[in-house]
DSSP file (Angstrom, degrees, kcal/mol; ACC not computed):
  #  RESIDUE AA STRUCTURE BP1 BP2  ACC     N-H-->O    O-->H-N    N-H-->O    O-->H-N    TCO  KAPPA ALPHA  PHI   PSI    X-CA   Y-CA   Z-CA
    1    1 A X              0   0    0      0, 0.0     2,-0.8     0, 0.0    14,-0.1   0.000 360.0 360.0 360.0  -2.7    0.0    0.0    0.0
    2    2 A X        -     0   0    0     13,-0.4    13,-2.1    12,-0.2     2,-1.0  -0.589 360.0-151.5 -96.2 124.6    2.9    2.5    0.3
    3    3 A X  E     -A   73   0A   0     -2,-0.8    70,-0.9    70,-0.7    10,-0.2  -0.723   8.7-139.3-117.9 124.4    3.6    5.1   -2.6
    4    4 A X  E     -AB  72  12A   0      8,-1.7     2,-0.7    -2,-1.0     8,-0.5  -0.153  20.1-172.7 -56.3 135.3    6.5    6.6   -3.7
    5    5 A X  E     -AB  71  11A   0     66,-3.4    66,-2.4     6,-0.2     6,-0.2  -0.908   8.4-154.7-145.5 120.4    6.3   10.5   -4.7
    6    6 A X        -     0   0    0      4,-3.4    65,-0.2    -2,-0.7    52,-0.2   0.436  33.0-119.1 -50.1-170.0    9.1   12.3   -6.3
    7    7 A X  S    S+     0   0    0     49,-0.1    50,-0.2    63,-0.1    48,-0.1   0.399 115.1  66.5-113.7   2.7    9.7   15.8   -6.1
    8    8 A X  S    S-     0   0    0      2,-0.1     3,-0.1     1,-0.1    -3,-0.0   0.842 120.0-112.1 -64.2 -16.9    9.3   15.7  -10.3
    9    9 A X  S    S+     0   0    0      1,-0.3    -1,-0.1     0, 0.0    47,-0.0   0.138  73.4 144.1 118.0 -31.5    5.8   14.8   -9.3
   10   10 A X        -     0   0    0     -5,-0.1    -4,-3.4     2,-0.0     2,-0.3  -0.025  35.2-157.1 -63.5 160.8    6.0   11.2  -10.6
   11   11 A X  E     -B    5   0A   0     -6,-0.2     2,-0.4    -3,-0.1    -6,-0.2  -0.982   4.1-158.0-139.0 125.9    4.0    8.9   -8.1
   12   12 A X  E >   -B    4   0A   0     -8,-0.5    -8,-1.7    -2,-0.3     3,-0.8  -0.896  14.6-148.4 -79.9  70.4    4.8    4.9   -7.9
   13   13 A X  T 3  S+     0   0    0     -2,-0.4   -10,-0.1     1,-0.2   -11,-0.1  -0.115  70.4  16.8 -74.0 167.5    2.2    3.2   -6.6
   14   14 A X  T 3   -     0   0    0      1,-0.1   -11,-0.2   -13,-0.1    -1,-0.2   0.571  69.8-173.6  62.5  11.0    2.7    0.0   -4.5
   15   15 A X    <   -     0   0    0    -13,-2.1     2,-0.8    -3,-0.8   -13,-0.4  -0.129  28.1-128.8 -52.9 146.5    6.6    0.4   -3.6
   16   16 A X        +     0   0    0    -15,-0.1     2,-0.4   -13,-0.0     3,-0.1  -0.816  33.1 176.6-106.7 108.0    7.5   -3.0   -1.8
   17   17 A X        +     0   0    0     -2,-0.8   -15,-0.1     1,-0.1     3,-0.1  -0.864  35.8 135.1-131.9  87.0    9.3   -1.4    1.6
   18   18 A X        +     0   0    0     -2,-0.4     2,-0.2    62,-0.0    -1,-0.1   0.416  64.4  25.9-117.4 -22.4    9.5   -4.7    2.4
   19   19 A X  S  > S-     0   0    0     -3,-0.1     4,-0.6     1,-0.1    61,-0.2  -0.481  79.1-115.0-109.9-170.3   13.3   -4.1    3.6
   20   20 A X  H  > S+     0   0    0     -2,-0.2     4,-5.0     2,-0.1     5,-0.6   0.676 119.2  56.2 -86.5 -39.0   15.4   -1.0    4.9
   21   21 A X  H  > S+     0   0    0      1,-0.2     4,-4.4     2,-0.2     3,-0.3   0.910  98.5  58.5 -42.0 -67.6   17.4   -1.2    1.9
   22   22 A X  H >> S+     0   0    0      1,-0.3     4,-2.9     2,-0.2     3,-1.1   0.772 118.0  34.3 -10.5 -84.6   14.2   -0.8   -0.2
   23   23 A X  H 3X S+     0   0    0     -4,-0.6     4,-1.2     1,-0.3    -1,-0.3   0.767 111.3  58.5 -70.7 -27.9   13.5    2.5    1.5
   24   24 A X  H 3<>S+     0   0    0     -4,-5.0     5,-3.4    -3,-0.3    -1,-0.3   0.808 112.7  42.6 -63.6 -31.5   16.9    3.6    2.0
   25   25 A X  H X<5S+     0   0    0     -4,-4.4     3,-1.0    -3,-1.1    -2,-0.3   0.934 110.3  52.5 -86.3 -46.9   17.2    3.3   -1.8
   26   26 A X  H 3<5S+     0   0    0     -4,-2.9    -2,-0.2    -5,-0.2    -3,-0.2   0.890 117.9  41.1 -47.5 -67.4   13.8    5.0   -2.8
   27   27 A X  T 3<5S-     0   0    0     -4,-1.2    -1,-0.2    17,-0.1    43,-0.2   0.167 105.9-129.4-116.0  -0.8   14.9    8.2   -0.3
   28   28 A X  T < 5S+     0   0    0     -3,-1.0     2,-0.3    -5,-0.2    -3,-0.3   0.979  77.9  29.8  63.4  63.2   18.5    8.1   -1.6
   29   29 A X  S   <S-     0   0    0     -5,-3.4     2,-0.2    -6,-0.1    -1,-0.2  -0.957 106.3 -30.0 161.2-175.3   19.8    8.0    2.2
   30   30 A X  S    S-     0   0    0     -2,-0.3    16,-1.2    -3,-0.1    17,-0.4  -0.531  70.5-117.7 -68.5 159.2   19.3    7.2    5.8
   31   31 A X  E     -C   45   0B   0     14,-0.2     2,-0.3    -2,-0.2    14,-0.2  -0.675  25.8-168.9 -99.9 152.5   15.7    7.2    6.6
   32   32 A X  E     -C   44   0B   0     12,-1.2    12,-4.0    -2,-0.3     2,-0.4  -0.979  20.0-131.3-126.3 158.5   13.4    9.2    9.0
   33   33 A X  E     -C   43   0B   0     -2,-0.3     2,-0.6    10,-0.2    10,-0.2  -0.770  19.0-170.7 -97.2 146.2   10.0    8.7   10.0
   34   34 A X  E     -C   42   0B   0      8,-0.6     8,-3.9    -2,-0.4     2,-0.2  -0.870  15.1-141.7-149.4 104.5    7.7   11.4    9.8
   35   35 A X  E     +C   41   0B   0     -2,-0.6     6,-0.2     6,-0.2     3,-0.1  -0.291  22.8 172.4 -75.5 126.3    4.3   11.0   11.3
   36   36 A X        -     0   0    0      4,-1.1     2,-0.3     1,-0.4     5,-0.2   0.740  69.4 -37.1-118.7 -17.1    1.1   12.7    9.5
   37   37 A X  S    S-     0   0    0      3,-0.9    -1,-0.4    26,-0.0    26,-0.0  -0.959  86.4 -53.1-160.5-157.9   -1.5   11.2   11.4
   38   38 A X  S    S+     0   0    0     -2,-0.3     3,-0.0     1,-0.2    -3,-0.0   0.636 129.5  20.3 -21.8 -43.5   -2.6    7.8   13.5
   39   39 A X  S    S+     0   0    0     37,-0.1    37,-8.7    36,-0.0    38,-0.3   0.582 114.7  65.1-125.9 -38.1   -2.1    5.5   10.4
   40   40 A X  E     + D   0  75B   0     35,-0.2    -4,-1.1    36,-0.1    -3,-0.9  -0.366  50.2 171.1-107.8-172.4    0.0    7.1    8.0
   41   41 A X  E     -CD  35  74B   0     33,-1.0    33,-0.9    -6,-0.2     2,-0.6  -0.946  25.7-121.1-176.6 140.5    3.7    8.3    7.9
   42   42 A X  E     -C   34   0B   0     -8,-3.9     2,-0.9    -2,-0.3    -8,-0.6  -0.798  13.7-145.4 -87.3 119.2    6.3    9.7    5.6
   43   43 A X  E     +C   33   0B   0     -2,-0.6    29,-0.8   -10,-0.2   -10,-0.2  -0.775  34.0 168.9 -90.4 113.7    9.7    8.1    4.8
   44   44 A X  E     -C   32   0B   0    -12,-4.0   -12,-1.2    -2,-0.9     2,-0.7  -0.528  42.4 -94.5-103.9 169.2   12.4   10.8    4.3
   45   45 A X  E >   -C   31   0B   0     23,-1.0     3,-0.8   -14,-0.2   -14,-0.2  -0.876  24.9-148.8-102.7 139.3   15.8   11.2    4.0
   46   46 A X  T 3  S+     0   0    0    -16,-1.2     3,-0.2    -2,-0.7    -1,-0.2   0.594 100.6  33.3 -55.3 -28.9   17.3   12.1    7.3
   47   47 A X  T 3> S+     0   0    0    -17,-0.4     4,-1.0     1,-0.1    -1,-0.3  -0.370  83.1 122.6-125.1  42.5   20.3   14.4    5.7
   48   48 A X  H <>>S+     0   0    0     -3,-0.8     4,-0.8     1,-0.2     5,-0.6   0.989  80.7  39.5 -79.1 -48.5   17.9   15.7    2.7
   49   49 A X  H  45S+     0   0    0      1,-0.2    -1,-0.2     2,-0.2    -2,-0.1   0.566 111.0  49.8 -87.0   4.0   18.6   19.1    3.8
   50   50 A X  H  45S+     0   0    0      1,-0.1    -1,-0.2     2,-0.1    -2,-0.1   0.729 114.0  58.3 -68.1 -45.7   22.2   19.0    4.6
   51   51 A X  H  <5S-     0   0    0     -4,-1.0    -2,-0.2     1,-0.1    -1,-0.1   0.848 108.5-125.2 -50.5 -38.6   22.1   17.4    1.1
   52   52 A X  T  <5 +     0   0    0     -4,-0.8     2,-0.9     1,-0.2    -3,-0.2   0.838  44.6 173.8  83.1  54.7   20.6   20.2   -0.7
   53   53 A X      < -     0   0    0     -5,-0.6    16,-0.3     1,-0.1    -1,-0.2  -0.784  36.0-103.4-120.5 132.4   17.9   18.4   -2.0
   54   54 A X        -     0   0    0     -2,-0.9    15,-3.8    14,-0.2     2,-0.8   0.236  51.6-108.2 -39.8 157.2   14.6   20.0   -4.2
   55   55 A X  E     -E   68   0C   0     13,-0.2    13,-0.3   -48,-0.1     2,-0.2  -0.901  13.9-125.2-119.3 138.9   11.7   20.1   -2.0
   56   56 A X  E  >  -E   67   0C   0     11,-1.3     4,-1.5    -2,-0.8    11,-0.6  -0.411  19.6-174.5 -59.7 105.6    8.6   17.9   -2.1
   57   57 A X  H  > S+     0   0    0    -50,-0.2     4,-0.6    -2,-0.2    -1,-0.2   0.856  83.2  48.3 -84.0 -22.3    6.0   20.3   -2.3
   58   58 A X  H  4 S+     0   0    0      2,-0.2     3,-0.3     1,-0.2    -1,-0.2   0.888 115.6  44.9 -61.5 -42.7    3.3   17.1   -2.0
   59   59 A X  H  > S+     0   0    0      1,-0.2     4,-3.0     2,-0.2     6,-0.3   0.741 115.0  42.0-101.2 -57.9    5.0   15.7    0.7
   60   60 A X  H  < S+     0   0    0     -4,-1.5    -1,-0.2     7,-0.2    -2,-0.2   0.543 111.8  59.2 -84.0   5.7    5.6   19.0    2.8
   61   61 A X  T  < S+     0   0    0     -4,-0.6    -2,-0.2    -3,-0.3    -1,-0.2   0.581 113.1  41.9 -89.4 -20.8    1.6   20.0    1.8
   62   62 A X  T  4 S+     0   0    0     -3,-0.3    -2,-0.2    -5,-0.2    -3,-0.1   0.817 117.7  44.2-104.5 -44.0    0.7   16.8    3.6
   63   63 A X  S  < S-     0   0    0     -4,-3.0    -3,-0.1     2,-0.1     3,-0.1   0.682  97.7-127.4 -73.0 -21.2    3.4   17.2    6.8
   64   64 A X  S    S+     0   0    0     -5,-0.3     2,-0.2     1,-0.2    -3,-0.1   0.707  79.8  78.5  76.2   4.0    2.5   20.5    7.3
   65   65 A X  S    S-     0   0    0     -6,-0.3     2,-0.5     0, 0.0    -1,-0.2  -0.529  97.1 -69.1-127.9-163.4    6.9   21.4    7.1
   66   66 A X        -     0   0    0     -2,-0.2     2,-0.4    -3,-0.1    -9,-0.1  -0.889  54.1-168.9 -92.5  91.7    9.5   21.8    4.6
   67   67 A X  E     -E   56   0C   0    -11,-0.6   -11,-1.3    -2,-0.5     2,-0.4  -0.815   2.7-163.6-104.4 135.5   10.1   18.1    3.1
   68   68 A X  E     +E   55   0C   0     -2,-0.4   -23,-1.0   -13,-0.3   -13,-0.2  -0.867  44.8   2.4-133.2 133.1   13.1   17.6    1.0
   69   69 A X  S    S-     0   0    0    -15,-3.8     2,-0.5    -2,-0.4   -13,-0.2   0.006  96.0 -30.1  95.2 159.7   13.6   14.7   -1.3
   70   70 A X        -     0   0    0    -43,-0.2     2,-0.3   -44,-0.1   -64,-0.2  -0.695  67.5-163.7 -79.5 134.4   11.7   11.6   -2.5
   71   71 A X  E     -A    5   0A   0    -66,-2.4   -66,-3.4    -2,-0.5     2,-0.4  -0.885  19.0-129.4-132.9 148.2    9.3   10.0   -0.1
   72   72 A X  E     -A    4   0A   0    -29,-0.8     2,-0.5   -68,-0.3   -68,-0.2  -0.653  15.7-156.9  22.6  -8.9    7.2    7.2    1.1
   73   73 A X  E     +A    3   0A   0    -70,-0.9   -70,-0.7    -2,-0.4   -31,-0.2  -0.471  28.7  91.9-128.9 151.8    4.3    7.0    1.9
   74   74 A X  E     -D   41   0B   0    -33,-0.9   -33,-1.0    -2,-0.5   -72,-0.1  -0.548  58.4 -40.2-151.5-166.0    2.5    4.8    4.0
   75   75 A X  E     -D   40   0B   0    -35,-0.2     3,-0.3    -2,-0.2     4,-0.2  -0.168  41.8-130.9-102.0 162.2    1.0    3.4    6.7
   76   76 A X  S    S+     0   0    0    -37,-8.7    -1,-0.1     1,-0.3   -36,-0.1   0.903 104.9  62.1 -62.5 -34.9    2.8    3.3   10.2
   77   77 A X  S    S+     0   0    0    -38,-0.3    -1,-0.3     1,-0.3   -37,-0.1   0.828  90.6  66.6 -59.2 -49.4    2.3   -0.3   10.6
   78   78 A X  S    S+     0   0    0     -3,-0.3    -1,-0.3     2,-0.1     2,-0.2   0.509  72.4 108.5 -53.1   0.7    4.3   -1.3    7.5
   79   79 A X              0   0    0     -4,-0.2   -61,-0.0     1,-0.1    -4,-0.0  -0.747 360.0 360.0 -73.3 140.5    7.4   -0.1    9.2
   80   80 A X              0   0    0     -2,-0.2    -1,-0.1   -61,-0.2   -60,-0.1   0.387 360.0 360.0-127.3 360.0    9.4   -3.3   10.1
């Protein structure tokens, strides 16, 4: 159920974050979790803005901050 969203806009529904790697490779980086309500949650990368990296206006419309990078997201319960 988790979909990937760029910052071109492109959107990948279904991404299998079935590992860390998996997400560590969608987000280019180490991960952070970034909670958007009860169920759901963003996967970021933890050094996006150290990185310099465009920001995800979808991502940061949905978090209610500044989200930098390609993201994640899905429900909190698919974290393993």
């Amino acid at each position: 159920m988790a979909t990937l969203v760029k910052t071109d806009g492109q959107v990948v529904e279904d991404y299998d974050v079935s590992s860390l790697e998996k997400l560590q490779e969608a987000v280019g980086g180490y991960i952070q979790i970034v909670t958007v309500d009860r169920e759901m949650c963003l996967v970021v990368n933890e050094e996006g803005l150290l990185m310099g990296l465009e920001q995800n206006i979808w991502a940061s419309m949905i978090a209610g901050s500044i989200i930098v990078g390609d993201v994640i997201y899905m429900k909190r319960n698919e974290i393993r």
